[in-house]
VOGU-3710 file (C-alpha; in Angstrom, 3 decimals, decimal comma):
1> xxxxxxxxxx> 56,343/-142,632/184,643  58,556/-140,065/183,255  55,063/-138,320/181,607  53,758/-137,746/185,455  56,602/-135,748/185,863  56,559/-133,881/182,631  52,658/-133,072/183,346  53,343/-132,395/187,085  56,151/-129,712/186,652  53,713/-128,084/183,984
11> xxxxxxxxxx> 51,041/-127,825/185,810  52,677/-126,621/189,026  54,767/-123,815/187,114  51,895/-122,849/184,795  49,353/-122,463/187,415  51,847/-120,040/189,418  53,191/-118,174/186,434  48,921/-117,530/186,254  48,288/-116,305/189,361  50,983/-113,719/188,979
21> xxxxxxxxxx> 49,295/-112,363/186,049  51,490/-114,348/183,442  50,402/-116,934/181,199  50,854/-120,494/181,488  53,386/-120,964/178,941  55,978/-119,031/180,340  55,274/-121,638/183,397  55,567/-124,469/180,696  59,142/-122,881/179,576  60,487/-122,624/183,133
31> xxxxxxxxxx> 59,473/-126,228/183,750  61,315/-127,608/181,153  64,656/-125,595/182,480  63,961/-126,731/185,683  63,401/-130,357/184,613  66,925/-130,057/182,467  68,546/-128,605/186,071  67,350/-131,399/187,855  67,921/-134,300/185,657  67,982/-137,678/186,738
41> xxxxxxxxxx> 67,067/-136,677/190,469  63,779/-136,502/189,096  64,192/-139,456/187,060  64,563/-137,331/183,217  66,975/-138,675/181,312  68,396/-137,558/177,830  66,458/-140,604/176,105  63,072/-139,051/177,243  63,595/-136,023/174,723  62,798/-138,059/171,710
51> xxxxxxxxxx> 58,888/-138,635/173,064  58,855/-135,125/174,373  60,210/-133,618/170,866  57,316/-136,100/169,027  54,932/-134,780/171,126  56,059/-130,757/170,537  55,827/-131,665/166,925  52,452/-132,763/167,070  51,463/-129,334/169,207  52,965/-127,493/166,420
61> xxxxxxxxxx> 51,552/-129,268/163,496  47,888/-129,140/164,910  48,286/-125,377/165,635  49,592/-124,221/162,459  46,266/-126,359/160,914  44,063/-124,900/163,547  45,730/-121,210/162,199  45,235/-122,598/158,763  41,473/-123,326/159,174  41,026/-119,469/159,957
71> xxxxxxxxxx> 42,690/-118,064/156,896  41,690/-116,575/153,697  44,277/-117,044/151,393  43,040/-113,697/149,486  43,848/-111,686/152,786  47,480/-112,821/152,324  48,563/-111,399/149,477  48,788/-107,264/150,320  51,447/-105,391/149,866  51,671/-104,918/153,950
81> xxxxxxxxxx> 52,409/-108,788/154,300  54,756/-109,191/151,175  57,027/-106,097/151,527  56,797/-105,722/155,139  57,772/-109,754/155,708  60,504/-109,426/153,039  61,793/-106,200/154,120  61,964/-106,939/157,649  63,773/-110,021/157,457  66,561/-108,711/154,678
91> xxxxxxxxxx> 66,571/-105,166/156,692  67,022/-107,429/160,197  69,828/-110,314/158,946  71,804/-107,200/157,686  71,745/-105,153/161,100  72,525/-108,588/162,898  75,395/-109,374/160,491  78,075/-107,095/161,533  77,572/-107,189/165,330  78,085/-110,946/164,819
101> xxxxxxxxxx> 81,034/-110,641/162,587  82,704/-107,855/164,745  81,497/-108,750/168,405  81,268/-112,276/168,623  84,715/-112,973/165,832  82,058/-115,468/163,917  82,404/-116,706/160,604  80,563/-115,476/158,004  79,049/-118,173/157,046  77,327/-118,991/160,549
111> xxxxxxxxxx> 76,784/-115,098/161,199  74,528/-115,131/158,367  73,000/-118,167/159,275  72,442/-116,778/163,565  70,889/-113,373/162,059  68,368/-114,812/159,562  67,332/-117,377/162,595  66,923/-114,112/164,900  64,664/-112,353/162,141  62,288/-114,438/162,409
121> xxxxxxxxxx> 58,793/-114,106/165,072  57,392/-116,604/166,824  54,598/-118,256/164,747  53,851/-120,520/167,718  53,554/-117,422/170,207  51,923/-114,983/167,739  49,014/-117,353/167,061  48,127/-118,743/170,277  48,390/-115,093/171,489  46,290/-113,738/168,696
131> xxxxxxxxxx> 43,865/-116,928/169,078  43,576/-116,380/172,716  42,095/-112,817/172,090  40,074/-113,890/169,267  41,894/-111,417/167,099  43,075/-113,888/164,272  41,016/-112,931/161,834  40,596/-109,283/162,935  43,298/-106,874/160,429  46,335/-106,687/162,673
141> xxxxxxxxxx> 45,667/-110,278/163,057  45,491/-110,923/159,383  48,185/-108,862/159,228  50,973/-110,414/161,214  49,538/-113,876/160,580  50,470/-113,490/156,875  54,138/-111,926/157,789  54,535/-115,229/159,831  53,716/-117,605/157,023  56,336/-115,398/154,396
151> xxxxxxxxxx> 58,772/-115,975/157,098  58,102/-119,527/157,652  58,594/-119,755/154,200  61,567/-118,175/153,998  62,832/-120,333/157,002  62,140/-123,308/155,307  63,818/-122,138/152,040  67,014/-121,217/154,223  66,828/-124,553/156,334  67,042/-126,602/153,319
161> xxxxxxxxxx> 70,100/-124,629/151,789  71,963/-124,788/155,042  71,156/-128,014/155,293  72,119/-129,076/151,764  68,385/-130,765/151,268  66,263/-130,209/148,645  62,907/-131,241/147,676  61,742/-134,729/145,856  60,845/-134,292/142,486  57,532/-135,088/143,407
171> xxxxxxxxxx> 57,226/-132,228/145,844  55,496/-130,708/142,441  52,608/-132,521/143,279  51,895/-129,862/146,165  50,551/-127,919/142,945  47,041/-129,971/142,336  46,116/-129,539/145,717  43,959/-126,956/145,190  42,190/-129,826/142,909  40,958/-131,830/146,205
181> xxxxxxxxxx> 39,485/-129,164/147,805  36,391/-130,612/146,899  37,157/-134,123/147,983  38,123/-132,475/151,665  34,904/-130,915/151,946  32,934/-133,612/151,084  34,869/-135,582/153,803  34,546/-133,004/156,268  30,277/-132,584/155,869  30,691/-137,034/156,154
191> xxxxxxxxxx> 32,780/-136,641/159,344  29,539/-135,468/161,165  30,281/-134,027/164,783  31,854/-136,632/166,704  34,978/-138,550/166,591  35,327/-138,758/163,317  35,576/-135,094/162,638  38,549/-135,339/165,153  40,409/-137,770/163,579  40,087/-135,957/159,761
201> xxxxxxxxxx> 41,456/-133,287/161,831  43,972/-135,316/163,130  44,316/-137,301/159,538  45,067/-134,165/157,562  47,225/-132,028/159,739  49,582/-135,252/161,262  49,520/-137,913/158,804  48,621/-136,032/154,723  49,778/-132,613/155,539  52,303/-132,731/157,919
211> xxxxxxxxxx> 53,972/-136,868/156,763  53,127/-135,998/153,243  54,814/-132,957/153,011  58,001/-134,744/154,692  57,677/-137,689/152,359  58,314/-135,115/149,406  60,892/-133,201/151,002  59,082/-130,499/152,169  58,205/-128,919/155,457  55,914/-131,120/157,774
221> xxxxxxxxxx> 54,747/-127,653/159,173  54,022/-126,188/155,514  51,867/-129,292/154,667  49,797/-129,031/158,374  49,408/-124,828/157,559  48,444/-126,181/154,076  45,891/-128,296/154,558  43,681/-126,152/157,376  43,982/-123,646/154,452  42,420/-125,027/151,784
231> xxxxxxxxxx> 39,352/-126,042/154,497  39,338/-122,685/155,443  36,052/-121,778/153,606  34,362/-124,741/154,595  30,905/-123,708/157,056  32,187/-125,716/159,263  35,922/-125,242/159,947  35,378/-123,417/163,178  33,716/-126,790/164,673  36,763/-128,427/162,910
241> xxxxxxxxxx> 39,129/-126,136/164,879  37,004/-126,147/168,266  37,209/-130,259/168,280  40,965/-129,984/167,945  41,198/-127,407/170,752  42,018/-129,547/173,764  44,168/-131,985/171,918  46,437/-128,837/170,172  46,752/-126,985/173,918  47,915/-130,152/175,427
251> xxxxxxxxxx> 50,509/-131,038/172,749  51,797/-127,532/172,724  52,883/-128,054/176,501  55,851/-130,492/175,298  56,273/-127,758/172,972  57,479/-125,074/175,327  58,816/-127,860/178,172  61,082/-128,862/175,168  62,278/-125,585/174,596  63,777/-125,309/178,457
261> xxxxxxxxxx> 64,792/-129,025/178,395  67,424/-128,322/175,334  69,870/-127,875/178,348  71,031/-124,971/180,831  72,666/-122,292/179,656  75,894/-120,683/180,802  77,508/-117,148/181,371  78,209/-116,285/178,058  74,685/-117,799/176,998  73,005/-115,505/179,332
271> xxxxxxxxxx> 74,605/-112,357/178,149  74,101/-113,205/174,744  70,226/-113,660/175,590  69,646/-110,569/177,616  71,717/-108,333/174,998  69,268/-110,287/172,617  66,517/-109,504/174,708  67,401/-105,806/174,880  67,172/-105,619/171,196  63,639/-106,524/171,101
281> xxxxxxxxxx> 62,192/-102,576/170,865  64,152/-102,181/167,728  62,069/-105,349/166,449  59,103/-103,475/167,116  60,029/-100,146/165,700  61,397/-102,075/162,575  57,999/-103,069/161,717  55,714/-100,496/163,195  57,883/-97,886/160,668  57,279/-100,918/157,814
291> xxxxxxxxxx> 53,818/-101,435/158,306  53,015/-97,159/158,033  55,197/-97,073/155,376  52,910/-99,297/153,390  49,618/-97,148/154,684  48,518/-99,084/157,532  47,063/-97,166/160,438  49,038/-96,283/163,656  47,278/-98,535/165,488  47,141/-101,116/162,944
301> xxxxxxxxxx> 50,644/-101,124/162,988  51,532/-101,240/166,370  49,446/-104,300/167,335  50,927/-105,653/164,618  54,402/-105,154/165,579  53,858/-106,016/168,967  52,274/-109,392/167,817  55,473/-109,913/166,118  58,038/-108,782/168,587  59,426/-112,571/169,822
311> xxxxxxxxxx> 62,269/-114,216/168,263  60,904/-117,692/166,611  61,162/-121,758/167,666  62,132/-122,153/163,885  65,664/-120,469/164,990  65,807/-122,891/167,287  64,857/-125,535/164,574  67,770/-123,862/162,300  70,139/-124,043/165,125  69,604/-127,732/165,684
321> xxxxxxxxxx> 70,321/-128,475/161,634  73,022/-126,193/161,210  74,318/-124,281/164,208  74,299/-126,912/166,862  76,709/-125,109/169,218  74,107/-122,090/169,280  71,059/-123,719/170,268  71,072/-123,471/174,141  72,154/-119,442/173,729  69,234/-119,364/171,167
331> xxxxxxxxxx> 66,974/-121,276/173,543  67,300/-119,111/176,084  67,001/-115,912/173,920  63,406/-117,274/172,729  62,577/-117,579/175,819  63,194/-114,551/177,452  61,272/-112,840/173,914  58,399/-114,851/175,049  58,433/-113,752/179,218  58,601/-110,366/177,336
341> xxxxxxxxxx> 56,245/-110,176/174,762  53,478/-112,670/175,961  52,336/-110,152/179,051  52,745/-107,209/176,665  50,353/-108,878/173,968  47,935/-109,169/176,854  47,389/-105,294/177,319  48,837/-104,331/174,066  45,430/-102,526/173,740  45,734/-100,311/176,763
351> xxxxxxxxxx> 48,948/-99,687/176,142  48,306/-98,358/172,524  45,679/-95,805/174,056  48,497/-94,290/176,353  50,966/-93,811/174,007  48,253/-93,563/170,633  48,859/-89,229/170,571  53,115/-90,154/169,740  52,229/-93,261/167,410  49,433/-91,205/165,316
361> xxxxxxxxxx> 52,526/-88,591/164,179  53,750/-91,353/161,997  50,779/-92,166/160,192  51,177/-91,173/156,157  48,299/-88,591/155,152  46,686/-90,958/152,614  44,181/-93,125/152,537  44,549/-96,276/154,355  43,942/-99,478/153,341  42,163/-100,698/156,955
371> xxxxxxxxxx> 40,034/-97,284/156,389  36,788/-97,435/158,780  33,109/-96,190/158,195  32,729/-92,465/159,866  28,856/-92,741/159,315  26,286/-94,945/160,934  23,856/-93,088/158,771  19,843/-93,572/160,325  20,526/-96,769/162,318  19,049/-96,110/165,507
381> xxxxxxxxxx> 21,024/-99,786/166,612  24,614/-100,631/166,898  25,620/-103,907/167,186  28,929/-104,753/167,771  30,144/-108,283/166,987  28,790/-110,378/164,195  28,563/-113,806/165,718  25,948/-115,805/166,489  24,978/-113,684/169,617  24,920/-110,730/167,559
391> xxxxxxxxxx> 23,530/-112,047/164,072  20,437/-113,264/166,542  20,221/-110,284/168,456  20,534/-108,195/164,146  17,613/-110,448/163,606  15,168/-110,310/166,387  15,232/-106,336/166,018  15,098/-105,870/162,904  11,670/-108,252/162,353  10,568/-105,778/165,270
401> xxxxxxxxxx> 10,704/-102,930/162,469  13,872/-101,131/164,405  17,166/-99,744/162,058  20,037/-101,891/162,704  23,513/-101,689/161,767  26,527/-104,035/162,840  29,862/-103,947/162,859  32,831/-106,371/163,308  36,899/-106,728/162,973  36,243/-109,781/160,606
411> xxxxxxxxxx> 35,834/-109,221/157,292  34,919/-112,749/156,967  31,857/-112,047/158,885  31,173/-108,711/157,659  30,671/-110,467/153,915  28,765/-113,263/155,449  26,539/-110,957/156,856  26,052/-108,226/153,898  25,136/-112,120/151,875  22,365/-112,336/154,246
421> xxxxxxxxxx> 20,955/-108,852/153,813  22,247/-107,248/157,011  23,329/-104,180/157,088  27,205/-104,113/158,207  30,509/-102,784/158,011  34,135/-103,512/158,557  35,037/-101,525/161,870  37,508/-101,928/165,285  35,293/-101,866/168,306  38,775/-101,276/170,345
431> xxxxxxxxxx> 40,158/-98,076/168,034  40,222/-94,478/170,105  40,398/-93,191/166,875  36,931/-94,688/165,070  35,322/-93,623/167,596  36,938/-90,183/167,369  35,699/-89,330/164,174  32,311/-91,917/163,816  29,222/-89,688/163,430  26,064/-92,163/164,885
441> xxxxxxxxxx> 23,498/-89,287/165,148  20,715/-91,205/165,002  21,882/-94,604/167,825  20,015/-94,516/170,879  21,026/-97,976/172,051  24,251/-100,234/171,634  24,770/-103,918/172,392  28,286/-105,480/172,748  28,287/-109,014/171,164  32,038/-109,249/170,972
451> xxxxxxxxxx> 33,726/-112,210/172,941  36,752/-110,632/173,624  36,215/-108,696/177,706  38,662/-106,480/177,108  37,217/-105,022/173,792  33,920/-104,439/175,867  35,203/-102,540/178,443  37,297/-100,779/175,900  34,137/-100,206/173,941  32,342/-99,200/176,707
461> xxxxxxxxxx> 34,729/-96,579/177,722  35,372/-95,126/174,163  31,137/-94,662/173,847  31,310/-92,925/177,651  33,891/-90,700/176,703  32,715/-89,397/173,593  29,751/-88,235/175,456  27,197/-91,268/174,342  24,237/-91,313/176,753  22,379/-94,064/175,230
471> xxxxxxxxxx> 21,662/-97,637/176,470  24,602/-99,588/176,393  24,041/-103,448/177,299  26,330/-106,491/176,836  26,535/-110,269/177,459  29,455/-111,804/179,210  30,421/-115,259/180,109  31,336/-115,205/183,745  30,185/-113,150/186,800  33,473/-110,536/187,399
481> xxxxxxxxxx> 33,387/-110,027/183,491  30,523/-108,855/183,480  31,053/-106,465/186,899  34,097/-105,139/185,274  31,638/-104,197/182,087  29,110/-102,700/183,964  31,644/-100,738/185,774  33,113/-99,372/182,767  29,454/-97,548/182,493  27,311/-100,293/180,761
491> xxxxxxxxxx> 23,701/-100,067/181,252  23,211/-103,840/181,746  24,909/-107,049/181,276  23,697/-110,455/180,760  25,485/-113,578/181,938  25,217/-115,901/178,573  24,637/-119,552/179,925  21,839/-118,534/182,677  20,619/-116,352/180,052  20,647/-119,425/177,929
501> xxxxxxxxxx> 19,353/-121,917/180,718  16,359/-119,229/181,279  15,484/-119,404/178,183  14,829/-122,416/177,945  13,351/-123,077/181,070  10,949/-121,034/180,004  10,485/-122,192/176,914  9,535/-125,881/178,518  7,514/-124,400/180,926  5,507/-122,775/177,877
511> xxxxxxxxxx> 5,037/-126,270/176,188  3,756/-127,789/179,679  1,175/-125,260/180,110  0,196/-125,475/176,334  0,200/-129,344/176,519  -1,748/-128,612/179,306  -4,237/-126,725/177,801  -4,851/-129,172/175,121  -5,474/-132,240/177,274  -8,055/-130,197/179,614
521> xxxxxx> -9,588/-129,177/176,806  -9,671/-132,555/174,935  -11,278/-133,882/177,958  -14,303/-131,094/178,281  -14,813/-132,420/174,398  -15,125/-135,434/175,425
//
């Protein structure tokens, strides 16, 4: 069974790639080289790719509608997004161009065509990254979320003129969409929470959005982003996006072991992908200097740019259409972006405090647009986070007459919260700099009900440091998160499930003694 092997070599690389500190995908990529070095000794054959592509398709589809279930449209369309994306990619294709023309004697033509497919970032990368943080929806997120989508665009756009295909002359009807958002939400609340909300998952991203779109002569991908979009304001796309979670991870394996099994690369391949490689800091200074040119924040920026500093699987889709010969050298340069920039993304925040005094130089003197509150005003309690934990924990002190105030990185759940008469604003727990210049004369106690560790301990060492004396108490997940919390100088920390399981312990061993009560004292009555 050739998917034994395929799940065997994934599991086996990703788990060691993990235990070094690396993240499983990187393990996924190196399986699929080693599966293409090994071959038929291992019983993979050339006719297995078809299944294996299939599959990577489907990963891809249900990610991008995952991604599209968590965006706001609205967020998409600053100046940030459209000048940076467009400005990038024309500023990028034209440093390429001559090295390609001059270096590697390549016809114009396919020069072009190699530097626009090296503009692009990972969408694939950047999102799981970004997801795995929880940081979609916080601004960098928003951020180089929306540069992806322009550049998926504009990949698209260039795939069908290299390709010489065009869209149906029905692809028009992609306009009335909008028109069944209605009918999508009404399906949705029908689904319920079981199966069936899986498979209107899997109906809408695989078989409307993503065979739809191809039936018209658009982009499968496009039609899958599509669709999660316009459910995006539904109440209940998160549980939408949660049911797909398994089923999107393990699809996205064939993803990356496709990438490796496109074939091993030679000499000049490898050279190509380590000068490639090298190249990669000028990606990230390209749009770090972008992003403050159009008023973003220093640190804004640079998690942006970092997000963004991969080269993307639609160069490798690009390659396969119209520059064939390329695609192993361009396999192998993706890869190597992703060895690189998947460990940076995971301390991209502790990197940005080292090197935030340099990065804060560039910053114009104007007023930016991801501006932060500098007053807490006479809130005696912060609460940082604005999801269920901390909407419940808003609630239970306010009703106990106490001043509350909450902040978040989600705008989404900033507004949903100001709607239900709390008081909150839009703020970055993990910014050196808020906290620099936030006056909170009046907090005496702060609770951390942020899921991301990292931003707690970050938190937690930006309150410390600024000379905050207060209570400072947290919940965490697991055991060694929350010893790595408490060590950063929390006050207390409380482990979520037994928190959960006390509580309602407790609460049934309430009802037994009140049932209790009642029946002794319906038998003295009687």
């Amino acid at each position: 069974m050739i998917e034994a092997v395929w799940i065997a070599f994934a599991f086996g690389l990703g788990l060691l790639f993990k235990q070094v500190g690396l993240p499983p995908l990187i393990g996924y990529l190196g399986a699929g080289f080693a599966l293409s070095a090994l071959g038929e000794r291992v019983g993979v054959g050339p006719e297995d790719s078809y299944v294996l592509n299939h599959i990577a398709h489907l990963g891809v589809l249900l990610l991008l509608f995952t991604v599209g279930l968590k965006l706001k449209l609205k967020n998409l369309a600053r100046p940030e997004v459209i000048g940076g994306s467009l400005l990038h990619f024309g500023l990028s294709t034209a440093l390429f161009l001559p090295a390609f023309i001059f270096f590697l004697d390549m016809p114009v033509k396919q020069a072009v065509l190699l530097a626009m497919a090296l503009s692009f970032s990972s969408t694939v990368l950047a999102a799981k990254v970004l997801e795995s943080k929880r940081e979609l929806r916080a601004f960098h997120g928003r951020v180089a979320i929306g540069v992806l989508i322009m550049q998926d665009l504009i990949a698209l756009v260039a795939i069908s003129i290299a390709s010489g295909q065009t869209p149906s002359g029905w692809a028009l009807m992609v306009l009335i969409l909008p028109l069944c958002r209605p009918l999508l939400f009404k399906l949705l609340d029908l689904s319920g929470r079981e199966e069936l909300m899986v498979l209107l998952g899997l109906l809408l991203a695989l078989v409307v959005g993503g065979a739809g779109f191809e039936a018209l002569g658009l982009s499968s991908e496009l039609g899958a982003l599509a669709f999660g979009a316009m459910l995006a304001n539904h109440k209940r796309a998160g549980e939408l996006s949660q049911s797909l979670w398994s089923l999107k991870e393990v699809f996205l394996v064939g993803f990356f072991l496709q990438i490796g099994l496109g074939g091993l690369p030679d000499q000049h391949a490898i050279l190509f992908a380590l000068a490639l490689t090298l190249l990669l800091p000028l990606k990230t200074a390209l749009f770090f200097f972008l992003f403050t040119g159009f008023k973003l924040r220093a640190r804004s920026a640079f998690l942006s740019s970092l997000t963004l500093t991969n080269y993307s699987e639609f160069g490798l889709i690009m390659a396969s259409l119209v520059l064939p010969e390329w695609l192993i050298p361009l396999a192998l340069t993706v890869a190597f972006s992703f060895v690189i920039s998947a460990p940076l993304n995971r301390i991209v925040h502790s990197i940005y405090e080292y090197i935030a005094p340099l990065l804060t130089r560039f910053e114009r003197d104007i007023r930016h647009p991801d501006e932060q509150p500098i007053t807490l005003g006479d809130a005696q309690i912060l609460i940082m986070g604005l999801g269920r934990t901390g909407r419940a924990a808003y609630d239970n002190l306010s009703e106990k007459g106490y001043r509350v105030i909450g902040l978040d990185s989600d705008p989404v759940a900033v507004e949903g919260s100001l709607a239900s008469g709390r008081q909150a604003l839009f703020a970055d727990a993990e910014d050196p700099v808020f906290w620099q210049n936030l006056d909170m004369p009046n907090i005496h106690s702060v609770i951390l009900a942020m899921n991301d560790a990292e931003a707690k301990t970050i938190t937690v060492h930006n309150l410390r440091g600024r000379g905050f004396d207060g209570l400072i108490v947290s919940h965490a997940m697991y055991e060694d998160i929350a010893r790595r919390i408490i060590q950063a100088g929390a006050d207390h920390t409380y482990l979520t499930m037994s928190e959960a399981g006390t509580g309602l312990a407790e609460h049934v061993a309430r009802s037994i003694q009140e049932r209790s009560t009642l029946l002794t004292e319906q038998a003295k009555r009687a």
